[in-house]
C-alpha positions in Angstrom: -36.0 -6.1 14.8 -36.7 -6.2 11.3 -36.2 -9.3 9.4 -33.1 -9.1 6.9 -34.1 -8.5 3.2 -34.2 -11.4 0.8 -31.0 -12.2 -1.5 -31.1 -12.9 -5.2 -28.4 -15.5 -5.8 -27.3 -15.6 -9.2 -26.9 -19.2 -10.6 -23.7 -17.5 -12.5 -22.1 -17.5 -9.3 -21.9 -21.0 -9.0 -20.4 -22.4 -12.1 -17.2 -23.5 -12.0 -14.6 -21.1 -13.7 -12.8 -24.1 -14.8 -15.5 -26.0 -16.7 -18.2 -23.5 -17.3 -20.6 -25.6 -15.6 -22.5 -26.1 -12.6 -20.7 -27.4 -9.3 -20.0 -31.5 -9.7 -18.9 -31.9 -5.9 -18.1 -28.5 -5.3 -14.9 -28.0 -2.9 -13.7 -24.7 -1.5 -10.3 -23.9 -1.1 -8.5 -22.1 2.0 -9.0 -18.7 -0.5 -12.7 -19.5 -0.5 -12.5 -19.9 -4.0 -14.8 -23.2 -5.2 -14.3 -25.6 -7.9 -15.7 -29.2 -9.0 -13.7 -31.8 -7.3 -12.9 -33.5 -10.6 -11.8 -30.1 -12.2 -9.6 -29.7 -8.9 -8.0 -33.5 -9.9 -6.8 -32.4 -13.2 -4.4 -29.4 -12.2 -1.3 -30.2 -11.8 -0.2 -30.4 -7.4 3.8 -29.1 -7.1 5.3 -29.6 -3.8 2.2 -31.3 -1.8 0.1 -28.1 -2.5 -2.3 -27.2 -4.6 -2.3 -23.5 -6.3 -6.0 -21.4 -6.9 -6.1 -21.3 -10.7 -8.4 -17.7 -9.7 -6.1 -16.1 -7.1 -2.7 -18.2 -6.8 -2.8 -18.8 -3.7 -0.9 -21.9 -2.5 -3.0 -24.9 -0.5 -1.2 -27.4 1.8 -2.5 -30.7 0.8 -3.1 -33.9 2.9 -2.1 -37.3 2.5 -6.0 -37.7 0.7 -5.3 -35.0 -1.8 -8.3 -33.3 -2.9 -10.3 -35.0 -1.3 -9.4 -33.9 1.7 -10.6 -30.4 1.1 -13.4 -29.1 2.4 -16.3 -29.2 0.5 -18.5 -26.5 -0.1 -22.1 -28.2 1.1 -23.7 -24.7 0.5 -23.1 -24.6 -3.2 -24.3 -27.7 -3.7 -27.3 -27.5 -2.1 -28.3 -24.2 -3.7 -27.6 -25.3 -7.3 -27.4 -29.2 -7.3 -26.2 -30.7 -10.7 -29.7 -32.1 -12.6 -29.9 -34.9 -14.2 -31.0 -34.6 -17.9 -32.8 -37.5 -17.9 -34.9 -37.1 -14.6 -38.7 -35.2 -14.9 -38.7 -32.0 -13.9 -40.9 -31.4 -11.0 -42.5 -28.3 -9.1 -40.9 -27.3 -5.9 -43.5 -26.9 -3.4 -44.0 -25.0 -0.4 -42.6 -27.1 2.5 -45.0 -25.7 5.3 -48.1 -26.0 2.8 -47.3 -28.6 0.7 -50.8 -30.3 0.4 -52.3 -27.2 -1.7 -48.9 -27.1 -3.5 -48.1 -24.1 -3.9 -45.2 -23.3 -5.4 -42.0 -22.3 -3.1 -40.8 -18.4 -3.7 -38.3 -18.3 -0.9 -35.9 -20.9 0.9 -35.0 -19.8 4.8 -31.6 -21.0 4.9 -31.7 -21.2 9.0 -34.7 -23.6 8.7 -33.8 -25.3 5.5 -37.2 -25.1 3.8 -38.6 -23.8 1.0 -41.6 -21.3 1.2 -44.4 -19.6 -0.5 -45.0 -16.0 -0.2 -47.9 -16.7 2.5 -45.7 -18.5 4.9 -42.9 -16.3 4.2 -44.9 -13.5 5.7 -46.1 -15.5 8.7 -42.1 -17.0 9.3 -41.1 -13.3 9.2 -43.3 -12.0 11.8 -42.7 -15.0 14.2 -40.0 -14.0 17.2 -37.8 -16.6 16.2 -37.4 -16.5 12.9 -37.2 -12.6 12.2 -33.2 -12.6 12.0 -33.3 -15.4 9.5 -32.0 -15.3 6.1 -34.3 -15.5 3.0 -32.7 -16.5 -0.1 -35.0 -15.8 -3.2 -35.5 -19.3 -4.8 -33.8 -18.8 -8.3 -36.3 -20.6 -10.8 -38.3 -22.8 -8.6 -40.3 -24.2 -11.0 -37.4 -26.0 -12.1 -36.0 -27.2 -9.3 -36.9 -31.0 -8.2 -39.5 -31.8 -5.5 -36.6 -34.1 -3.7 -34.5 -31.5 -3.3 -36.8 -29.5 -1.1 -37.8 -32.0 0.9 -34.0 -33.3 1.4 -33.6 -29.6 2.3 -36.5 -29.2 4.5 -35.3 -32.7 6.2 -31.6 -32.1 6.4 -29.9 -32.6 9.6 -26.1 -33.0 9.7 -25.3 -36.6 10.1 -21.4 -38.0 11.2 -20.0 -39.4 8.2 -18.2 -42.1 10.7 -21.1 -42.8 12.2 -24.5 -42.2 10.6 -25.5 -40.3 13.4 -27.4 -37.3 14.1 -24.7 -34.8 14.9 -25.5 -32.6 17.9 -22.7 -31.3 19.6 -19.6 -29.2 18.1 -16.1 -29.5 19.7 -14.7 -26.3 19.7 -11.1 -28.1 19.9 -11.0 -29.9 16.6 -13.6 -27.5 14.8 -15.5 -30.3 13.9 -19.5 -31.5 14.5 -19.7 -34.7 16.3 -22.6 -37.4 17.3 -22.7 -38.7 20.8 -20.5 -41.8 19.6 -17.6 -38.7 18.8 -18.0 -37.5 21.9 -17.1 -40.9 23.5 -14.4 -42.0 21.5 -12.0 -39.5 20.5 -13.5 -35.7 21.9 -14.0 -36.9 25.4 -11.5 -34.0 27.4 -12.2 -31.3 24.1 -14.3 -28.5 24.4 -17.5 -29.1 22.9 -21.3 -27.0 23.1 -24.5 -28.4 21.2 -24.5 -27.6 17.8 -27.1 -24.6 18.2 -25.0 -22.7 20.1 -22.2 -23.5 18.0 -24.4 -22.0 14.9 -25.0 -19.0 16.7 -21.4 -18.2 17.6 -20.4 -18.2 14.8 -22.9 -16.5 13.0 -22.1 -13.8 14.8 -18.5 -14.0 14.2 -19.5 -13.8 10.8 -21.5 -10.8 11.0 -18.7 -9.4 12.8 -16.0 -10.0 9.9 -18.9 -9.1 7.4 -18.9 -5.5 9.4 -15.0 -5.6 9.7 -14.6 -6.2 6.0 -17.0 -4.0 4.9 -15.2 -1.3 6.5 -11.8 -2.3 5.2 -13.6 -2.8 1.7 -13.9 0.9 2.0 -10.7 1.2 3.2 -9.8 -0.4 0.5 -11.4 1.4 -2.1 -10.4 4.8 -1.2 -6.8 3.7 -1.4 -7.8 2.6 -5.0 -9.2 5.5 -5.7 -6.0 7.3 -4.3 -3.7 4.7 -6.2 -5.7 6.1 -9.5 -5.8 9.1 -9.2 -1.7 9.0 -7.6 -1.5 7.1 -11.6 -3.1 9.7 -13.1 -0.9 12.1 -11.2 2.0 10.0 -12.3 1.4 10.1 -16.1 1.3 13.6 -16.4 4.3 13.6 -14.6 5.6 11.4 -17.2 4.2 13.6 -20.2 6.2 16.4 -18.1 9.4 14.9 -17.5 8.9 13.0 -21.1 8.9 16.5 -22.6 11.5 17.7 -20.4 14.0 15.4 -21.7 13.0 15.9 -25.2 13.7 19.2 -25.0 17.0 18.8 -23.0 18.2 16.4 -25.7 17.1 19.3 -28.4 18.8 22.0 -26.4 22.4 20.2 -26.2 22.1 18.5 -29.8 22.1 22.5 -31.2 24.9 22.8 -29.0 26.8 20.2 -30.7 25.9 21.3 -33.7 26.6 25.2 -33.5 30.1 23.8 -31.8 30.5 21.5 -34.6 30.1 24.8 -37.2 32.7 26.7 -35.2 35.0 23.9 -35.2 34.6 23.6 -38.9 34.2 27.4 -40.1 37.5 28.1 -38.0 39.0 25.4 -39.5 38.4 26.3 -43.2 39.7 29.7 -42.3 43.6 28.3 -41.0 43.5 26.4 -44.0 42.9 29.7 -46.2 45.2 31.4 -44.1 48.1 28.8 -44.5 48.1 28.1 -47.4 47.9 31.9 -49.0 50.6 32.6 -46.3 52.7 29.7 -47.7 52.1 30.5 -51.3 52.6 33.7 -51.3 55.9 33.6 -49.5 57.1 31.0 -52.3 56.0 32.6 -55.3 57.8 36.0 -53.9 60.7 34.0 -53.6 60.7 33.1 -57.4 60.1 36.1 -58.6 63.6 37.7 -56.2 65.2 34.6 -58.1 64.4 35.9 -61.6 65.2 39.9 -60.9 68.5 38.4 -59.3 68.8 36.3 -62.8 67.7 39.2 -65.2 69.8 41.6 -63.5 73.0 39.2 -62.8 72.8 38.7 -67.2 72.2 42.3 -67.4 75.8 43.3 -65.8 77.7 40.7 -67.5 76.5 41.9 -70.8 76.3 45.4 -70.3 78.6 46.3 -67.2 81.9 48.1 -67.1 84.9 47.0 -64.9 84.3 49.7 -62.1 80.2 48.0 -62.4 81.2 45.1 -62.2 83.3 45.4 -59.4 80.9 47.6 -57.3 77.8 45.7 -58.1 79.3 42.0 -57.7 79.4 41.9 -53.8 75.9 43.0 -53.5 74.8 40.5 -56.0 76.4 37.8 -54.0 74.7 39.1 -51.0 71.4 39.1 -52.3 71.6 35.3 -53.5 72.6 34.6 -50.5 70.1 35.7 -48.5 67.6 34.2 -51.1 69.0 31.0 -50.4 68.5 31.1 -46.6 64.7 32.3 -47.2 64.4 29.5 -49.7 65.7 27.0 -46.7 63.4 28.2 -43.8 59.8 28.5 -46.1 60.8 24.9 -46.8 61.9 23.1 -43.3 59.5 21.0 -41.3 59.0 23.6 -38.8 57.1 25.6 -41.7 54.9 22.0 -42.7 54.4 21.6 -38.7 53.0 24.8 -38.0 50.7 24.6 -40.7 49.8 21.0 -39.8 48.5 22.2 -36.1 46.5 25.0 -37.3 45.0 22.2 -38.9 44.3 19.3 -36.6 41.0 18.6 -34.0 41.9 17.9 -30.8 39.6 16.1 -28.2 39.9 15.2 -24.6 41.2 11.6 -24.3 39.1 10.4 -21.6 35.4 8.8 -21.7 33.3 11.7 -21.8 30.2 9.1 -21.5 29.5 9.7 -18.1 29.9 13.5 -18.0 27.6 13.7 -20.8 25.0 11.8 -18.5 25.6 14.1 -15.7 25.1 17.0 -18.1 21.9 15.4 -20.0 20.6 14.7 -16.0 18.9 11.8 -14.8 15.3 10.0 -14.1 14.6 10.1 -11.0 14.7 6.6 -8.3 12.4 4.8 -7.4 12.5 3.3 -3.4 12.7 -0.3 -3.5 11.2 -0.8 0.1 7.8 -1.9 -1.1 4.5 -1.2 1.2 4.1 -5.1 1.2 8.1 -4.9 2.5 7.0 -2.6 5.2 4.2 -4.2 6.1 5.9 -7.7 6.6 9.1 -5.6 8.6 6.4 -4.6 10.5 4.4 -7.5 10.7 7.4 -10.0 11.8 9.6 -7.5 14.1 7.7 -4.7 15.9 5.5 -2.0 15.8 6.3 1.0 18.4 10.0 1.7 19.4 11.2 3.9 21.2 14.6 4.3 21.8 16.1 0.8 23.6 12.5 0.2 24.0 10.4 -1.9 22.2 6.8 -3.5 22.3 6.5 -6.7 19.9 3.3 -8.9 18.4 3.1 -11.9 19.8 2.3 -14.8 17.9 1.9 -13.0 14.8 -1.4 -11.3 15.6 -1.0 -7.6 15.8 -1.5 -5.8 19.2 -2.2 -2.4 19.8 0.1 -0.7 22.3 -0.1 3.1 23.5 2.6 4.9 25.1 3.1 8.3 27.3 6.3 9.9 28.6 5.7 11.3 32.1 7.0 14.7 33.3 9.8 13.2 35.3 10.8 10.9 32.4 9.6 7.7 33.2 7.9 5.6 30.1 4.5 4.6 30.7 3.0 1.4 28.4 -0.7 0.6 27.6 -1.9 -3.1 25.7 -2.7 -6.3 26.2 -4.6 -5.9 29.3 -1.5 -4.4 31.1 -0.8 -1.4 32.2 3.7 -1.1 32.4 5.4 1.9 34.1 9.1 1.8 32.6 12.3 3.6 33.4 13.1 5.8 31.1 17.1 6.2 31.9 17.9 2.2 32.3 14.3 0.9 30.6 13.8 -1.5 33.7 9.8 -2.1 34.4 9.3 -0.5 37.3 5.9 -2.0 38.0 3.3 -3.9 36.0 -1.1 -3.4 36.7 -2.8 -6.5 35.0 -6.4 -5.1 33.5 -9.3 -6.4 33.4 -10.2 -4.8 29.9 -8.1 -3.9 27.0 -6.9 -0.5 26.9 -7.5 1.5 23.8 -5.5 4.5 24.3 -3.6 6.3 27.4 -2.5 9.7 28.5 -1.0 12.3 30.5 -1.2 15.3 33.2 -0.3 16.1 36.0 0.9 13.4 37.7 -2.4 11.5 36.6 -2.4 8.6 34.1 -6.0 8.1 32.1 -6.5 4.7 30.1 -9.8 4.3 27.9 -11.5 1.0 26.6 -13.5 0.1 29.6 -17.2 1.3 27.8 -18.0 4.7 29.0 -14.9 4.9 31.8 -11.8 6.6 31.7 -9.6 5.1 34.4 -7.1 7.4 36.3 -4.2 5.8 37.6 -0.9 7.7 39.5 2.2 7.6 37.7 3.3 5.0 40.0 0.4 2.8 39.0 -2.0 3.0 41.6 -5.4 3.6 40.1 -7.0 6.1 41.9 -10.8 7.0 40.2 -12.5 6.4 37.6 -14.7 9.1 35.5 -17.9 7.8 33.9 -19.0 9.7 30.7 -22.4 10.4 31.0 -23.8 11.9 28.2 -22.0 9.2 26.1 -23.3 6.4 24.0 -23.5 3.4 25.9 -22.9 1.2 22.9 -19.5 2.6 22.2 -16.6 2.2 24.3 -13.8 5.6 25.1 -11.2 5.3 22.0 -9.0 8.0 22.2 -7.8 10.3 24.9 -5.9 13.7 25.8 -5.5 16.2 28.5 -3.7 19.5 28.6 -2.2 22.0 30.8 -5.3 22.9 32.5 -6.4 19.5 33.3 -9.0 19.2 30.7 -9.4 15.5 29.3 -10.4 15.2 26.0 -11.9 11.4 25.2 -13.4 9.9 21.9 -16.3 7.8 21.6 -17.6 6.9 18.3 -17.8 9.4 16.2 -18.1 12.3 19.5 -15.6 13.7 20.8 -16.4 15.4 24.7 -14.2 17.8 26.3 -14.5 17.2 30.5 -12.9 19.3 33.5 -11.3 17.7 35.8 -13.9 16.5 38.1 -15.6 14.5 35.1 -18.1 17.0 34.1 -18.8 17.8 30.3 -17.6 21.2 28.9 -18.6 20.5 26.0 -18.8 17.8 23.0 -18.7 18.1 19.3 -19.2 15.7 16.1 -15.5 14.4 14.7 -16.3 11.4 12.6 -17.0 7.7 12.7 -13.8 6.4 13.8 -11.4 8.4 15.7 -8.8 6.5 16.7 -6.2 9.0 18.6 -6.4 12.9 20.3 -3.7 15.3 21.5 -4.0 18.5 22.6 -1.3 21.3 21.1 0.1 24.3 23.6 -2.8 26.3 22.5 -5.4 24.0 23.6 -6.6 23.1 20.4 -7.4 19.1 20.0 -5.6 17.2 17.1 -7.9 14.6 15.9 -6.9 11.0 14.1 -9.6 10.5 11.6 -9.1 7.2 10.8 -12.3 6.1 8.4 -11.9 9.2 6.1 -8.3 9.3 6.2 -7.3 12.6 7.7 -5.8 14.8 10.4 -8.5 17.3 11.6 -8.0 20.3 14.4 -10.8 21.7 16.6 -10.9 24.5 18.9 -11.4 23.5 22.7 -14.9 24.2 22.0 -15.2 21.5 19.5 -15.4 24.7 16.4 -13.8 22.8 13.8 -10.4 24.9 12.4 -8.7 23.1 9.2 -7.9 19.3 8.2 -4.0 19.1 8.3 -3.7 16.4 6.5 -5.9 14.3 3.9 -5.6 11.0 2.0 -5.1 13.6 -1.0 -1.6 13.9 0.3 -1.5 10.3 0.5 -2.5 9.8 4.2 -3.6 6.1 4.6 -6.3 5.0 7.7 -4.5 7.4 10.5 -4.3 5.2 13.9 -2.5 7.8 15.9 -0.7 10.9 16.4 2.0 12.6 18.6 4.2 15.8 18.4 7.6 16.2 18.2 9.8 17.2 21.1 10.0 20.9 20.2 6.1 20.7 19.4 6.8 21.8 15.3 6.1 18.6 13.9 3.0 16.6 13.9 4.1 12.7 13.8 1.3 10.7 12.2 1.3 6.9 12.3 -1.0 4.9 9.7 -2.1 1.4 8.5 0.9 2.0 5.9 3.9 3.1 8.0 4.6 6.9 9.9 4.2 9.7 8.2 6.0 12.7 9.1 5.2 15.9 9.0 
């Protein structure tokens, strides 16, 4: 194996982002987030906790305050705090010291510093090749004590002074023989070696697990930016949208308000001309009935008079009655109605909104919502049933219906055969490896997880065989799993995907993708593939021919962890990181 490639550690990493200066008793909080111990004094504790001035996370805090955090050993031994006053010495090579040479690498395994000659001697030995080299950052200026304190350092109990050689596994904690005796006798304890090695791996393990949901990560970033830039253009759209419907019922309003007034205007012409002109007619059938009244009475003969006074009187009269009705307040109220604006009573607020229209809603049941629900409660339901998380660690669980209808459950290392009518457990099969996925033909039940083997149990929950994939890559173990009408199963490992008949025997096998997570098979044959490292849906012919993606993380498809059909086989039923997603 080759030995891992040196790392440049950046002095800039380990100041303090409180004080701008290099660690002062360094301590790291729960977050992994590291300050000075003095700087970590000074803020303010609310509650008996402490909150990460970087990330806000809350810490619980003992009855020794910060100084019962854990202190961050590593930064302090990779960028101690100098003293001013002290003379700056060379820091040798630890394994040539005598021709003092100076030190271009520190093995942080071995705890020694080294010059490029032993560095290529230490890589080539057996034991040493997986060891990390940290580049030493200015070692000219670092103090001879410090190597040799490094090249010397053994961890030591704090209670004791003692060598510490054992780790109890029980309290998390390294212990000296004197430990051991007193308070860890009956804990679970290995030698401190061991202990190292563990748990390097475990690191290497979450290094690999969060590198992968880094990337996770990072495409849903990229899918959060580019659903924001997505989002303000539909803002620029619906921004315009409303400008323009404001515009549009404004001229309404105003060509209404022009009508209004122009028709106004017009009854007020048309009264009053009416009204005038029927008074000043008036007037002038009062002065021809004056002129020609004189006239007789100067001018008129008896037989005139006589013949010509009853008319007269008639004619006054019915000047006076036309004189009464142009002035009576049915005249003044007619007028007065052609002239008044009338408006509906009631609030027209509301109809106006309806009319403008309205921004659309957001949900308020956040992703972080979801996930809690989900996270707290349970994650597959169906119907009266329901498989929970135990203990708040999430659990995978699989599921199959059976052709007579009788639910059958895979997780957890059991294998549960469920009636589908009442939802009684007809029979439990304990495991002896954790199932990754399970389906269903013909009476036959296959589970994956076990390496290469597909196990194939009887709907009753006998297991009757198990198929060994062959031509399959030792290092991965079956994922998902399918079989259709024919009795073909379909099984994922890694990133292939192999097609086998019945007896076991490969068909064929094609490349899918680094992580697929879940298979079904449609009524035409043709495999349905979860995808769930590059975030999509993909379908492939029986003969592995690749056909279309369905679905992509461009129509916001989130790490798919499995998929299903409907009853009526229309709808493909996606179920992601985030939630289900059907579609």
């Amino acid at each position: 194996m080759a030995s891992r490639p040196a790392l440049a550690f950046s002095s800039q990493n380990h100041l303090c982002k409180l004080c701008s200066k290099v660690f002062d008793h360094p301590k790291v909080l729960p977050c992994l987030h590291t300050f000075c111990r003095g700087c970590l004094e000074n803020l303010p504790a609310s509650g008996g906790s402490l909150t990460c001035p970087t990330c806000g996370q809350d810490t619980p805090l003992t009855q020794d305050g910060v100084q019962g955090l854990r202190d961050n050993t590593l930064a302090a031994k990779l960028h101690p705090q100098k003293d001013p006053n002290a003379k700056v010495v060379r820091a040798s090579c630890t394994d040539c010291e005598s021709n003092g040479k100076d030190a271009a690498f520190y093995c942080f395994q071995c705890m020694k510093y080294l010059c490029v000659d032993c560095e290529e001697v230490h890589r080539k030995e057996d034991a040493s090749q997986r060891h990390e080299l940290w580049i030493a950052d200015s070692p000219s200026e670092k103090p001879k004590m410090v190597a040799a304190q490094s090249s010397d350092e053994v961890p030591k109990c704090r209670e004791h002074d003692q060598v510490s050689v054992l780790y109890c596994n029980t309290c998390r904690e390294v212990l000296c023989p004197h430990c051991v005796v007193k308070t860890h006798k009956l804990h679970d304890f290995v030698e401190i070696t061991e202990a190292r090695e563990t748990e390097l791996k475990r690191i290497e393990r979450g290094i690999e697990e969060a590198q992968f949901c880094l990337e996770n990560q990072r495409r849903k970033l990229e899918m959060t930016e580019e659903t924001a830039k997505k989002a303000s253009e539909q803002y620029d759209t619906s921004r315009q949208q409303i400008q323009d419907r404001s515009k549009y019922l404004i001229q309404l309003v105003r060509e209404s308000e022009e009508q209004c007034l122009k028709e106004l205007e017009e009854n007020l012409k048309t009264q009053v001309e009416s009204t005038s002109g029927r008074q000043e007619e008036l007037l002038d059938s009062y002065k021809n009935h004056i002129d020609f009244s004189q006239t007789l009475l100067a001018h008129g003969s008896s037989t005139e008079i006589l013949s010509l006074g009853g008319c007269l009187a008639d004619r006054l009269h019915s000047l006076k009655m036309k004189s009464v009705e142009s002035g009576n307040s049915d005249t003044q109220s007619k007028m007065s109605k052609c002239l008044t604006f009338a408006t509906e009573k009631k609030d027209v607020k509301n109809d106006i909104e309806s009319l403008f229209g309205q921004v659309g809603k957001a949900d308020d049941t956040t992703e972080d919502n979801i996930l809690k629900e989900n996270r707290e409660e349970t994650v597959t339901s169906l119907g009266g049933l329901t498989t929970q998380w135990k203990s708040g660690r999430p659990r995978s669980f699989s599921l199959v219906v059976t052709t007579p209808g009788d639910i059958i459950v895979a997780g957890q290392k059991v294998l549960k055969i469920i009636n589908g009518d009442n939802l009684d457990v007809i029979k439990t099969v304990d495991l002896k490896f954790e199932p990754k996925d399970v389906a269903y033909s013909h009476d036959n039940v296959y589970l994956t997880g076990d390496g290469s083997s597909i196990h194939i149990f009887t709907s009753s929950g006998i297991e009757k065989d198990a198929i060994n994939v062959e031509d399959a890559d030792q290092r991965c173990n079956t994922q998902g799993i399918a079989a259709n009408k024919p009795g073909h199963i379909i099984v994922s490992m890694g990133a292939q995907v192999y097609v086998l008949l019945p007896n076991g025997d490969i068909e064929c096998s094609f490349v899918g993708s680094e992580e697929l997570k879940k298979l079904l098979t449609h009524e035409d044959d043709n495999i349905i593939v979860a995808d769930c490292r590059n975030d999509r849906v993909s379908k492939f012919g029986r003969d592995g021919a690749f056909i279309k993606h369905v679905i992509t993380k461009h129509d916001g498809l989130f790490a798919p962890m499995g998929v299903a059909l409907s009853r009526d086989g229309r709808s493909l039923i996606v179920s992601s990181l985030v939630g289900g997603m059907p579609l």
